[in-house]
C-alpha positions in Angstrom: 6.4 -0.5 -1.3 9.5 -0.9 1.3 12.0 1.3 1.0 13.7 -0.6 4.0 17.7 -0.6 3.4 17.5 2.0 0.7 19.9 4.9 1.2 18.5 8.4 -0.1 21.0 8.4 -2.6 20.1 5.5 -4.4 16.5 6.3 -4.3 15.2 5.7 -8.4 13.5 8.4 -8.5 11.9 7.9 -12.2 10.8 4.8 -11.2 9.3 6.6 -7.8 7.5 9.3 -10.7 6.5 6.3 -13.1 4.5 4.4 -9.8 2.7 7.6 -8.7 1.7 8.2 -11.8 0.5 5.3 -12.2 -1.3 4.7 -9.3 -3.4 7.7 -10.3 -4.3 7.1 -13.6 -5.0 3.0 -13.4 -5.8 2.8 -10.0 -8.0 5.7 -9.1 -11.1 4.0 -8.5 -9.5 0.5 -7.5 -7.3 0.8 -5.2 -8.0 1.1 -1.4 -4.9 2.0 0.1 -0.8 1.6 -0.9 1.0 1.5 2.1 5.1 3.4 1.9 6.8 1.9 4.6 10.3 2.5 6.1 10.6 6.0 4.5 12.9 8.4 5.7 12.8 12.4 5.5 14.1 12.1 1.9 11.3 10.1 0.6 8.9 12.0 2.6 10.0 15.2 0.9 9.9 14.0 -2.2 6.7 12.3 -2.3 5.4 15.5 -0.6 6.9 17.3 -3.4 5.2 14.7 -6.0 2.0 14.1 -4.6 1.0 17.8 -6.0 0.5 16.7 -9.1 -1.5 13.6 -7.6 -5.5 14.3 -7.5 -7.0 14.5 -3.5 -8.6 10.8 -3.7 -5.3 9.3 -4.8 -3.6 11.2 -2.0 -6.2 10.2 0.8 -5.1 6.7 0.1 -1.7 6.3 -0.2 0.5 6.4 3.3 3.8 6.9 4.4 5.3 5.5 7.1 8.8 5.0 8.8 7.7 2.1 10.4 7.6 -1.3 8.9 3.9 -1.2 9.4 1.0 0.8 10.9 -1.8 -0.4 12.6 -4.6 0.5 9.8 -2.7 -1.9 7.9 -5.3 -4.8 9.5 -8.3 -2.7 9.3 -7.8 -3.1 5.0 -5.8 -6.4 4.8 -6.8 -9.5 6.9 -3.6 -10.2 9.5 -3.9 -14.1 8.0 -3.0 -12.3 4.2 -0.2 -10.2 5.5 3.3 -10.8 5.9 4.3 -10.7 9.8 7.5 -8.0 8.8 4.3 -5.9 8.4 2.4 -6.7 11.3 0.0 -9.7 10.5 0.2 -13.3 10.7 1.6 -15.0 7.2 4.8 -16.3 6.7 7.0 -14.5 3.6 6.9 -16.7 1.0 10.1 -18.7 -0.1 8.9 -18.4 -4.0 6.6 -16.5 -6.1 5.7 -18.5 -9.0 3.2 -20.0 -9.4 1.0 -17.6 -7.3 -0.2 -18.8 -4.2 -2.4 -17.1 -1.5 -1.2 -17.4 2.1 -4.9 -18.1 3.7 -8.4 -18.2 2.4 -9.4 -16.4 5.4 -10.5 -12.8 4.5 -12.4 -11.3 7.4 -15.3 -9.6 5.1 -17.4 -8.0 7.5 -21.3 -8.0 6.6 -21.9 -4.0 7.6 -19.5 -3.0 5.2 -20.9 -5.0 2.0 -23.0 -2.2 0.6 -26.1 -3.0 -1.6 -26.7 -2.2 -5.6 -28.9 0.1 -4.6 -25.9 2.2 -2.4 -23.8 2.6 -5.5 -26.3 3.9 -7.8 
């Protein structure tokens, strides 16, 4: 989410409730990390004031940030997959439909592919 160009007083907060929300219930065990960037105090004190109601996994991965990106940013998403406003290498797309993928490229890294046997 960028929150870039958003004054505090136009911040929708339902909506702001309805995402955490649902981050925590559909995306518990899926997603890695969600990224908040260009915050200011305001959002930062309301998503501190939020995120007590959010479970401690759901917290460890989501991140706020004033910047308009952070360095762990490349260490989740290959710098060929995301946008350069953000810090990696691909363009902003001029359209979204039909879906397209910016690179093929995704930088798995062997040591990190854990076995069957790991998870069970």
């Amino acid at each position: 989410m960028d929150f870039a160009k958003m004054s505090t007083n136009k911040l929708p907060k339902d909506e702001m409730k309805k995402v955490l929300g649902m981050l925590a219930e559909h995306y518990r065990c899926r997603m890695a990390k969600t990224w908040i960037v260009n915050t200011n105090g305001m959002i930062n004190a309301m998503y501190k004031m939020a995120s007590v109601f959010l479970d401690a996994e759901t917290k460890e991965k989501i991140k706020l940030t004033s910047k308009s990106f952070t360095d762990d940013m490349t260490t989740v998403i290959h710098p060929s997959q995301l946008w350069k406003k953000y810090g990696g290498e691909a363009e902003e797309p001029a359209f979204y439909w039909p879906p397209q993928v910016p690179s093929r490229e995704f930088g798995e890294d062997a040591s990190t592919i854990k076995s069957e046997e790991e998870y069970l």
